[in-house]
C-alpha positions as CSV (number, residue, x, y, z in Angstrom):
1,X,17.7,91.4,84.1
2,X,20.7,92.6,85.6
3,X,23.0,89.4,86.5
4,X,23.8,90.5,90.3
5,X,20.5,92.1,91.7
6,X,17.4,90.0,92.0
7,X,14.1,91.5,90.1
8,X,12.7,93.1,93.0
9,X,16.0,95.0,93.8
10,X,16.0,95.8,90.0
11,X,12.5,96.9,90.2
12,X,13.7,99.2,92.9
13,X,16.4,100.9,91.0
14,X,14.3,101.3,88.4
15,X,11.9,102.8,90.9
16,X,14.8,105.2,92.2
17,X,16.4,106.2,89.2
18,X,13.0,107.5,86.9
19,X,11.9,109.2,90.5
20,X,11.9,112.9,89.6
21,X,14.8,114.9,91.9
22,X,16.3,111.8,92.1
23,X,19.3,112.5,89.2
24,X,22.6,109.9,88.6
25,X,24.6,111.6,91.1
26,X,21.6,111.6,93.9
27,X,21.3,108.2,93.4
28,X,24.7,107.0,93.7
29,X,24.7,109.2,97.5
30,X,21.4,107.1,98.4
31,X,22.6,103.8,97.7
32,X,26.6,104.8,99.3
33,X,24.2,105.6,102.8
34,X,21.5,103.2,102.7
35,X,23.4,100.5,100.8
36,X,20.1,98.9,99.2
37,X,17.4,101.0,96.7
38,X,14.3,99.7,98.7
39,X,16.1,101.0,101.9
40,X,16.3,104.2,100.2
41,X,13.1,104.7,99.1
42,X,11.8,103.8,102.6
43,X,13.8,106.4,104.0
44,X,13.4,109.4,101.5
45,X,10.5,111.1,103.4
46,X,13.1,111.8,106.6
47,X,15.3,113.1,104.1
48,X,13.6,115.4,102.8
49,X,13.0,118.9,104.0
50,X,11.1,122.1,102.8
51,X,10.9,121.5,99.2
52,X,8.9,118.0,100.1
53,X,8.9,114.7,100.0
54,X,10.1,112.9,96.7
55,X,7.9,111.5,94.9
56,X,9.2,107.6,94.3
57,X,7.6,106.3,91.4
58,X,4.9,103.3,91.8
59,X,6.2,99.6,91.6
60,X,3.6,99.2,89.0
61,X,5.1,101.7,86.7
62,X,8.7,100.3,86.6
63,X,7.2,97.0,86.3
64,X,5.8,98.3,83.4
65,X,8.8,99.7,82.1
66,X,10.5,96.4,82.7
67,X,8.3,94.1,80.4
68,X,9.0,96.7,77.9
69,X,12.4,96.4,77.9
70,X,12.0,92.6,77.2
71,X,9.8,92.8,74.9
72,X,12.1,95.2,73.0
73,X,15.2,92.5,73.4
74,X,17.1,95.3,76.3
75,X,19.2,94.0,79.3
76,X,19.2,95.9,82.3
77,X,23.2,96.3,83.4
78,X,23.5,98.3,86.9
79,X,26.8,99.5,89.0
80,X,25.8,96.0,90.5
81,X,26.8,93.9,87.4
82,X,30.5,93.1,86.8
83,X,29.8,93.8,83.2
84,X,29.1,97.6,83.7
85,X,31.7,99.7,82.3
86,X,34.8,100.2,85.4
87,X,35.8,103.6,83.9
88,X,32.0,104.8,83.5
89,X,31.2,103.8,86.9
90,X,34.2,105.7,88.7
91,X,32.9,108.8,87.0
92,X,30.3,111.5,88.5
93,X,27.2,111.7,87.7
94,X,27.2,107.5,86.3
95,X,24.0,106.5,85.2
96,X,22.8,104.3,88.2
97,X,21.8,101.8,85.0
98,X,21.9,100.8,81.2
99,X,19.8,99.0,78.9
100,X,21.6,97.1,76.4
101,X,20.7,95.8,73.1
102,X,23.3,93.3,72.0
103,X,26.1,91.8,73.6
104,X,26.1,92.6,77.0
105,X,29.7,91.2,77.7
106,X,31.2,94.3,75.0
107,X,30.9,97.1,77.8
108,X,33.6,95.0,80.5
109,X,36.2,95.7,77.3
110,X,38.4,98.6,77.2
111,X,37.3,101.4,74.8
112,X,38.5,104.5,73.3
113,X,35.7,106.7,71.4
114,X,35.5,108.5,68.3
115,X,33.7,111.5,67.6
116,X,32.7,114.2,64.7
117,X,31.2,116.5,62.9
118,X,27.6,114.7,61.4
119,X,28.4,116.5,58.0
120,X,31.5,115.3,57.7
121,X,34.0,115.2,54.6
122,X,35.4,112.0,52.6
123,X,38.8,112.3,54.0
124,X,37.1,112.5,58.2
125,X,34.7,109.6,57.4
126,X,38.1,107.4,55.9
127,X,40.2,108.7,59.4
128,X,36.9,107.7,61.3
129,X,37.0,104.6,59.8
130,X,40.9,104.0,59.7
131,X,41.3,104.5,62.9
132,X,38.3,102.5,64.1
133,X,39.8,99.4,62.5
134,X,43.5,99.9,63.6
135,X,42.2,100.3,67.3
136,X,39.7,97.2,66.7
137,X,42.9,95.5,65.8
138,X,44.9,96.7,68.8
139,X,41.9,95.0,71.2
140,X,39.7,98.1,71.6
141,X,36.1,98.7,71.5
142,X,35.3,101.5,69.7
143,X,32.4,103.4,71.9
144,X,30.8,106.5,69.8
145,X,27.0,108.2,69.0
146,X,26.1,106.2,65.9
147,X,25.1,109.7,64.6
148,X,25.4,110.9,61.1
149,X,29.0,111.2,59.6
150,X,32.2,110.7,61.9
151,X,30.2,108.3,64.7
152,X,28.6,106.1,61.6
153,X,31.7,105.9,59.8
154,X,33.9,104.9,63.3
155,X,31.2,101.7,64.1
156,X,31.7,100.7,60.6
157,X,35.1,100.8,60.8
158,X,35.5,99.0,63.9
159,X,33.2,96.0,62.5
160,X,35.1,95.8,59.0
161,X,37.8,94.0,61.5
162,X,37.4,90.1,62.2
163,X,36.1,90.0,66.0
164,X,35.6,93.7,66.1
165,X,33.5,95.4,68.6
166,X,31.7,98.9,68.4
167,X,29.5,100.5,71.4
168,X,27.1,102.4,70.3
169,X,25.5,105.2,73.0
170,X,22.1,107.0,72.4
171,X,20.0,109.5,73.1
172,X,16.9,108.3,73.1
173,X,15.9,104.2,73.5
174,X,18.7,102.0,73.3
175,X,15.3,100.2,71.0
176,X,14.9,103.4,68.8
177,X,16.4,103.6,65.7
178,X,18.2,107.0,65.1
179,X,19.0,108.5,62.5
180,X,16.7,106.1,60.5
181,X,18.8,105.5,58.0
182,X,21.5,103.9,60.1
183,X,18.8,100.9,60.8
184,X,20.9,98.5,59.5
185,X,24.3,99.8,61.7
186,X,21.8,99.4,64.7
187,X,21.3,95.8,64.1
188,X,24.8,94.9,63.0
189,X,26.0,97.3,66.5
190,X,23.4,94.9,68.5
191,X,25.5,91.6,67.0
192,X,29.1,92.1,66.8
193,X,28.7,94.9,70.1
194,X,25.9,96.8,72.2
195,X,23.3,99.6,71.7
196,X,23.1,101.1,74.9
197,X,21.2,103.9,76.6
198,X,20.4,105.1,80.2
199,X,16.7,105.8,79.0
200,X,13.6,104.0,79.2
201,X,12.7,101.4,76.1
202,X,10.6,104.0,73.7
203,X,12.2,107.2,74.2
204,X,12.5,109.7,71.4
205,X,15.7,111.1,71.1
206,X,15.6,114.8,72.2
207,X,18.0,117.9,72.1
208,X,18.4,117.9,75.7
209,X,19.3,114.2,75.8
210,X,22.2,114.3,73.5
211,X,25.0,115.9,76.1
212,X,23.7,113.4,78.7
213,X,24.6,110.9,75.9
214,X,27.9,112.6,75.3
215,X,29.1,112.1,79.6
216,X,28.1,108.5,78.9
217,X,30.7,108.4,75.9
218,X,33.5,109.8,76.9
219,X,32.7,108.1,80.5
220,X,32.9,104.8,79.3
221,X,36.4,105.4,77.3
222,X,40.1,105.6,77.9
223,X,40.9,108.6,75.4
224,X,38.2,110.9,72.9
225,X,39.4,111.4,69.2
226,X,38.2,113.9,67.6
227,X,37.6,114.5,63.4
228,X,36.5,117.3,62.4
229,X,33.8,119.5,64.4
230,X,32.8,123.1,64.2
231,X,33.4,125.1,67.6
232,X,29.5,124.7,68.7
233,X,29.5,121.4,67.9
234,X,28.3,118.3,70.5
235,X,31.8,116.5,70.1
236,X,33.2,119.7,71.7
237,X,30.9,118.8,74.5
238,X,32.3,115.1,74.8
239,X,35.8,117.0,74.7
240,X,35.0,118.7,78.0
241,X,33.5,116.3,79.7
242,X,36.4,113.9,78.9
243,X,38.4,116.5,80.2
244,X,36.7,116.7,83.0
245,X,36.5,113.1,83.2
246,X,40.4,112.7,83.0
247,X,40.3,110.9,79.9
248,X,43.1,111.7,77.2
249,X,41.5,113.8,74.3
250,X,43.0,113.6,71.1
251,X,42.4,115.3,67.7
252,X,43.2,115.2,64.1
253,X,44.3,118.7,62.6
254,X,42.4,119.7,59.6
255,X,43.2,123.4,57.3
256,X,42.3,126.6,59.5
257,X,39.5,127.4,55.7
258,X,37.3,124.2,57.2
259,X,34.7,125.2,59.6
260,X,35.1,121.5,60.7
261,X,39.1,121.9,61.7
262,X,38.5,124.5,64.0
263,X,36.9,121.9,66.7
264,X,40.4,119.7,67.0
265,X,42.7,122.4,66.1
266,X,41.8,124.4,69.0
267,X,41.6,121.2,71.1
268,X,45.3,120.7,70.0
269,X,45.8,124.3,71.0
270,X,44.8,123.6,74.5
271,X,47.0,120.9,75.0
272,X,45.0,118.1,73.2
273,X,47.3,115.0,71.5
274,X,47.5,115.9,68.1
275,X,47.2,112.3,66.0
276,X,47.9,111.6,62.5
277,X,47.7,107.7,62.5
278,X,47.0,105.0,65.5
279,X,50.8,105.2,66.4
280,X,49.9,108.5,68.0
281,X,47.3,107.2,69.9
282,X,48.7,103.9,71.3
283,X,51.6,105.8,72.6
284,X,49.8,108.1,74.7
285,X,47.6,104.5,76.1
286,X,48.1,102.3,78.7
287,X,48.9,98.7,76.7
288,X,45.6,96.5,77.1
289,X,45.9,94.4,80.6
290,X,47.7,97.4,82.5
291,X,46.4,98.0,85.9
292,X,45.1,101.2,85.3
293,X,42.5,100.1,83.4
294,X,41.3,98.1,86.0
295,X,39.2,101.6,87.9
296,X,37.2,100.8,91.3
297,X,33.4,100.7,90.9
298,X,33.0,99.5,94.4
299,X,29.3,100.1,94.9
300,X,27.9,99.0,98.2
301,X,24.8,96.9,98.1
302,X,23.8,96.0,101.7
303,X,22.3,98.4,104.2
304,X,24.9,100.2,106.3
305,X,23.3,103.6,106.8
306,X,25.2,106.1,109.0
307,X,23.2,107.1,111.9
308,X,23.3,110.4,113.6
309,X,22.3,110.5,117.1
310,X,22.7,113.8,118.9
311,X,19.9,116.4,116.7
312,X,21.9,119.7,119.0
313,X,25.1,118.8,117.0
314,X,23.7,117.9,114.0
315,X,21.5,121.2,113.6
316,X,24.9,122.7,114.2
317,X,26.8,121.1,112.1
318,X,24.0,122.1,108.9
319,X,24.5,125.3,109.7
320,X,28.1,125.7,109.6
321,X,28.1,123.7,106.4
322,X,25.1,125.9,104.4
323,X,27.3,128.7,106.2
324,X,30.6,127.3,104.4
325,X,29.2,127.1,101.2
326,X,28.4,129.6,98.6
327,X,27.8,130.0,95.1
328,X,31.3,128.8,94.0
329,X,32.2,125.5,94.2
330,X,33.7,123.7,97.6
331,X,35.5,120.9,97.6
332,X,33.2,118.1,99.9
333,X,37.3,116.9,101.1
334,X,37.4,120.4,102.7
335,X,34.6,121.0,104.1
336,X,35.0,117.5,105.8
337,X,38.7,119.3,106.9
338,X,37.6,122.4,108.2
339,X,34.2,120.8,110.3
340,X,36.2,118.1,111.5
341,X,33.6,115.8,111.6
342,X,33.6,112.3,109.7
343,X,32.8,112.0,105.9
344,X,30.1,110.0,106.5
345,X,28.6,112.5,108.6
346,X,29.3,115.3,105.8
347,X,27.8,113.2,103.2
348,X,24.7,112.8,104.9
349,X,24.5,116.5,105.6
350,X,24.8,117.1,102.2
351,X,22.5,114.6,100.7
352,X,19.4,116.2,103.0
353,X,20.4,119.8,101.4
354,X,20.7,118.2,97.7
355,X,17.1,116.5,98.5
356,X,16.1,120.0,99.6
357,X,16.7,121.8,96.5
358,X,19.6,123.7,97.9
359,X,22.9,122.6,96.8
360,X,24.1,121.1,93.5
361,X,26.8,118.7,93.0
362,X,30.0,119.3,90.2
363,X,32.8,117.2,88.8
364,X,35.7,116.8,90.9
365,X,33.4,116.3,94.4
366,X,32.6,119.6,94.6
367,X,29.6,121.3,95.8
368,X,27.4,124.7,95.5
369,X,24.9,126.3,97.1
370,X,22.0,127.0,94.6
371,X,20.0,130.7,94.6
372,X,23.0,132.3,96.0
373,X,24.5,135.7,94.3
């Protein structure tokens, strides 16, 4: 159970997060307004407007969910526990929660991820590895997919070193083993590190689940490395969202005739820290202790829901929002400038229209209107 909320509140998250229309980002505005899940969930039906009422799962169902995850051997590790990751938690779209298999104390490290192509050569599995153990050595947690080739060869490499940790993210159940051949890495990940997932105990790993597995990733890290990956490739995807995350990206050249150098040479093209050994990529860190490590996951967790009294001015206010928007993204900061209301007030606003079906939220706080041309 998660160290800092009490089983009912967990039961609550639970509840909230495996809600359908209730996604990461959703979540996080609920619990900002209504400080506490339960309080949330009790005030969902006010919220929501034409597209009807969510739908909160049944206490009985995360309950259920819950035994599973102990019988399985997963801890539950919320925003509300000082062990979830700081730099994953500042992120959008942060999974409200994770279930760990292993030691939960790993994710409170600093980690930098490596990622690559599953059919990887000789050479990219030694880098992987390399690389791994140098940053190991340095004090880093290693944080990558434990898929096939590149992510394998990185957790190995990280747990070659004395006192070495490796985080390893997946798709499906932090309890299901995948691939099934990397059975033993799973249990040697759980000892010397953590298995973690933001999906229930029992979930099959899926297509669809992979790039939420990638945000997690590069989330969680200071810097993405990438060996060798073909241009469609998922570590592409962990690229961008790294990006996007304002994490540093790095990446190993590799001969223009390899399919699997085009991934990091065009990452290097755009601007991407080209690295031949770990010297490359400590330079470009913060040393281990510097304040910027330490990222704000200030998450409130006691009611303090902003109230809005006067309906004329509100019903106003919605409109000149919704009338604001469009289909290209808006910054929330200026529509908070131009209405020149409070941004508790926006936020609010915004969260009815997101439980209505009719915006979406993007990286960087910005907002869309959905169905518009």
């Amino acid at each position: 159970m998660a160290a800092s909320l009490s089983h009912d509140e967990l039961i609550d998250w639970i509840r909230l997060t495996r809600s359908p229309g209730i996604g990461a980002k959703t979540f996080r505005q609920l619990i900002e307004k209504f400080g506490a899940a339960s309080e949330a969930i009790a005030r969902l039906p006010e919220l929501s407007g034409r597209r009807g009422a969510i739908n909160v799962i049944p206490p009985a169902q995360a309950e259920k969910e819950h035994a599973a995850a102990t019988r399985a051997g997963l801890t539950y590790v919320t925003w509300a526990d000082p062990s979830f990751p700081e730099a994953l938690a500042a992120t959008d779209g942060a999974p409200p929660l994770l279930l760990v298999k292993g030691q939960v104390q790993t994710l409170a490290k600093p980690m930098v991820a490596i990622v690559g192509a599953r059919n990887a050569t000789v050479n990219g599995r030694k880098m992987a590895r390399s690389l791994a153990a140098d940053l190991a050595k340095s004090g880093y947690t290693v944080i990558s997919g434990m898929a096939r080739g590149i992510d394998g060869a990185a957790h190995e490499g990280a747990l070659s070193v004395s006192g070495g940790a490796t985080v390893a993210v997946l798709a499906g159940g932090a309890d299901v083993i995948y691939p099934p051949e990397h059975a033993k890495l799973h249990e040697q990940i759980a000892e010397n590190g953590a298995v973690i997932s933001e999906m229930p105990p029992g979930t099959e790993p899926q297509a669809a689940l992979f790039p939420q597995r990638n945000r997690i990733v590069s989330g969680a890290s200071l810097g993405v490395i990438v060996i060798e990956a073909t241009p469609r490739s998922g570590s592409l995807i962990t690229a961008r969202y790294a990006a996007d995350q304002g994490r540093d990206v790095f990446a190993v050249p590799g001969s223009p005739l390899d399919p699997r150098a085009q991934g990091p040479n065009s990452l290097i093209r755009d601007g991407a820290t080209l690295i031949q050994s770990i010297g490359d990529v400590l330079d470009v860190l913060p040393p281990i202790g510097d304040p910027i490590h330490k990222i704000s996951k200030t998450i409130p967790i006691s009611p303090q829901a902003t109230e809005i009294n006067d309906k004329n001015n509100i019903q106003a206010l919605r409109a000149e929002i919704e009338a604001a928007l469009g289909a290209s993204p808006a910054a929330v900061d200026e529509l908070v400038r131009q209405c020149q209301v409070s941004p508790a007030v926006v936020a609010t606003i915004l969260l009815e229209m997101e439980l209505d079906g009719r915006i979406e939220r993007l990286p960087g706080n910005r907002v869309a209107l959905i169905g518009t041309v």
